[in-house]
C-alpha positions, -999 to 999 in steps of 0.1 A, spaced: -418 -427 -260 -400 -395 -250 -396 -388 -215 -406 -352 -205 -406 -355 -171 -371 -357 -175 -372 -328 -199 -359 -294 -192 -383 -269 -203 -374 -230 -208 -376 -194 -225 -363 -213 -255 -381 -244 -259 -417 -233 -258 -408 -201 -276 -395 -230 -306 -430 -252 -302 -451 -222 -305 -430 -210 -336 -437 -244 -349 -444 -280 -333 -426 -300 -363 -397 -274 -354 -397 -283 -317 -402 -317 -324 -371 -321 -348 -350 -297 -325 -353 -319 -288 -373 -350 -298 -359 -364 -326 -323 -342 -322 -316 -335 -358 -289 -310 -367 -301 -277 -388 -290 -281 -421 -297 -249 -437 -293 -215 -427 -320 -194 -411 -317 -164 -428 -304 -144 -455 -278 -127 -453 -263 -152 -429 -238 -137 -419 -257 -103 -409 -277 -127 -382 -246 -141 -373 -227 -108 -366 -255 -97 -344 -255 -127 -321 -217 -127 -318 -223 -90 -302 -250 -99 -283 -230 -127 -270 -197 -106 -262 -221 -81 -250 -232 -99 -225 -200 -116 -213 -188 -81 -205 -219 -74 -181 -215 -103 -166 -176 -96 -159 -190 -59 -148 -211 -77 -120 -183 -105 -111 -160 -78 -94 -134 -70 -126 -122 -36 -137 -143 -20 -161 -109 -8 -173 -97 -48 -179 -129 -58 -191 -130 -32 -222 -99 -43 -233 -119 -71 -246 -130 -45 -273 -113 -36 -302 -136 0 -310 -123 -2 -346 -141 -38 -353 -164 -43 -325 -183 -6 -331 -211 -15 -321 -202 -36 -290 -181 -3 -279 -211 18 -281 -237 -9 -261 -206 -10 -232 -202 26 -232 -240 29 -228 -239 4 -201 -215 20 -183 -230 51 -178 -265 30 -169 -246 8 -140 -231 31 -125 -260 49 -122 -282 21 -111 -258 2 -87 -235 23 -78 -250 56 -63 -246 44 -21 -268 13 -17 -238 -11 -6 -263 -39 6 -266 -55 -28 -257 -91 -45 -255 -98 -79 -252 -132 -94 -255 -125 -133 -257 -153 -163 -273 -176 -130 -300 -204 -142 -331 -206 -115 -344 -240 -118 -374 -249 -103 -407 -274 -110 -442 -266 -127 -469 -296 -125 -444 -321 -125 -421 -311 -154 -386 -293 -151 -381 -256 -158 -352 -239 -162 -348 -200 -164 -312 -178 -173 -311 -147 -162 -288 -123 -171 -287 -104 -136 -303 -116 -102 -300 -84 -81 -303 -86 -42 -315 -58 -22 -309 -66 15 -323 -35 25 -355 -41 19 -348 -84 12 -361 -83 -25 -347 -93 -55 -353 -78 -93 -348 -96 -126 -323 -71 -149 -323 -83 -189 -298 -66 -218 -314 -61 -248 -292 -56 -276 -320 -56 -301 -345 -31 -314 -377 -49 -303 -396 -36 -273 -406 -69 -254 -445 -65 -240 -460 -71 -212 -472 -111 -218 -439 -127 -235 -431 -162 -227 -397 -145 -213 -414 -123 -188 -437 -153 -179 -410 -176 -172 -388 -154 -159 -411 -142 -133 -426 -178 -121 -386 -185 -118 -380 -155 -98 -411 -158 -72 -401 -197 -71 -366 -184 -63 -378 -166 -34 -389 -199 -19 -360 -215 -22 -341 -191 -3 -361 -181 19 -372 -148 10 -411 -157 4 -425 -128 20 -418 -107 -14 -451 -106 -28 -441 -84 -57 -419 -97 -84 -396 -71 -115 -382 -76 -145 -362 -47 -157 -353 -42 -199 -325 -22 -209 -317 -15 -240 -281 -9 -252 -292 13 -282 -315 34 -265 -300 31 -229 -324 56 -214 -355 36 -217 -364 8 -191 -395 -11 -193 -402 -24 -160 -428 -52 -153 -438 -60 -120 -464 -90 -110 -479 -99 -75 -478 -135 -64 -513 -136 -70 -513 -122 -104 -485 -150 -114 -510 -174 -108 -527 -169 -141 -492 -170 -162 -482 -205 -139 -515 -217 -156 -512 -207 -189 -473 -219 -186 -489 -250 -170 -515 -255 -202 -488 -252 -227 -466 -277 -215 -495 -298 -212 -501 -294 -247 -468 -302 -259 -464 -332 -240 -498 -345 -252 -490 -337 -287 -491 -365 -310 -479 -354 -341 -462 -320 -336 -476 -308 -373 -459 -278 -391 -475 -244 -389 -500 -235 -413 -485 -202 -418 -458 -212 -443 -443 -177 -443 -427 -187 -411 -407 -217 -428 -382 -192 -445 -370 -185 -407 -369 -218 -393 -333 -240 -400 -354 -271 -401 -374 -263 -433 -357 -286 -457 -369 -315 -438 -406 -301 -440 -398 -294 -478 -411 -259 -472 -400 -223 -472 -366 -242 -490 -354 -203 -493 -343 -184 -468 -359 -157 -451 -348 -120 -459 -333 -106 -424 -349 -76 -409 -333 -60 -384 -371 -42 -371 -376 -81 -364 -380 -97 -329 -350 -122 -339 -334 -124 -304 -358 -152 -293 -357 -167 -321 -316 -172 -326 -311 -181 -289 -297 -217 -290 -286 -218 -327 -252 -208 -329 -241 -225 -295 -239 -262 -294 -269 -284 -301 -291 -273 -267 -310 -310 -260 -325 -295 -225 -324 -330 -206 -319 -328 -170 -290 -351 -152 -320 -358 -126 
């Protein structure tokens, strides 16, 4: 019997049960490997993580204190073009945003919020935590290094907000009753999409997060989708003997969510609790 009260759940792992229970189930029940790639041409998808990745590392070195200057000689602009342009981009955007006078700030980026929902572990990565002791707030910041536009309702913003108003608790900043999540984009770095969320409005996301875990954890068979179209995306199909091909890449698709985890080591999500 698995254990998921020792289970961490995240962005990640419910995004991969609601893709498909059979995946989740193979991915952090039964810990199987992926044996086949996840979409074709491989190494497209692969070259787009590995930017997103470096991307990322670079923000988070902009935000730990080092020289912009040090940090882009990370980049070679002949090879990594378009990592060059989304640091360029960001850049211009930070020192716009966190630099223009307002000294009483923190920023902790790449920082995990961990924090409980009915009894079951959740676990939440940000990519920047930013402190405003002016007014004793903090806002969510996430780099997007993809084309998709995230709405209002994704699993991301829902966990990612519970975490944050949790978070608040936890350090004693619970009189914040409004909560942010700020988007930016490093190909179109002039668009933001900012949610915000009262405490009170949360309440109905902590539920639905609340129901789905539920679900999962009373699941007793973790079937495959019915919509086999979605097997041609999913590294797991050869076991399902479906979708055996795989999926054309399109780069108008929301694959951020869907890569996060594969090309790290094999993410198991058990707590050391």
């Amino acid at each position: 019997m698995f254990d998921f009260r020792s289970f961490r759940f995240s962005q990640t792992t419910l995004n991969s049960y609601a893709f498909c229970p059979r995946q989740f189930q193979l991915r952090y029940i039964t810990q199987l490997h992926w044996p086949a790639e996840k979409n074709s041409p491989q190494l497209t998808i692969e070259r787009l993580a590995r930017e997103g990745t470096l991307f990322h590392r670079l923000a988070e070195q902009y935000f730990l204190g080092i020289s912009p200057e040090l940090i882009e000689h990370q980049i070679d602009p002949l090879i990594d073009t378009s990592v060059y342009r989304y640091w360029k981009n960001f850049l211009i955007f930070a020192k716009s945003k966190f630099e223009s006078g307002n000294f009483n700030q923190q920023f902790k980026p790449e920082h995990s919020i961990f924090f409980r929902l009915a009894g079951f572990n959740l676990q939440s990565k940000v990519d920047l935590l930013h402190f405003n002791a002016m007014n004793k707030s903090i806002e969510i910041f996430d780099w997007k290094t993809t084309r998709i536009h995230p709405e209002n309702d994704t699993l991301q913003t829902k966990i990612y907000l519970l975490a944050l108003a949790e978070h608040t608790n936890q350090i004693n900043y619970s009189e914040q009753d409004s909560f942010s999540i700020e988007y930016w984009f490093a190909e179109s770095p002039k668009e933001i999409i900012k949610i915000t969320k009262t405490r009170e409005e949360l309440k109905g996301w902590q539920a639905q997060i609340t129901d789905q875990i539920k679900q999962i954890t009373m699941d007793p068979n973790f079937f495959p989708v019915d919509d086999v179209s979605k097997c041609g995306r999913c590294p797991f199909r050869t076991y399902c003997q479906t979708g055996l091909q795989a999926a054309t890449f399109n780069p108008d698709d929301d694959f951020e969510n869907e890569i996060d985890g594969w090309f790290d080591n094999p993410e198991f999500s058990i707590t050391s609790e």
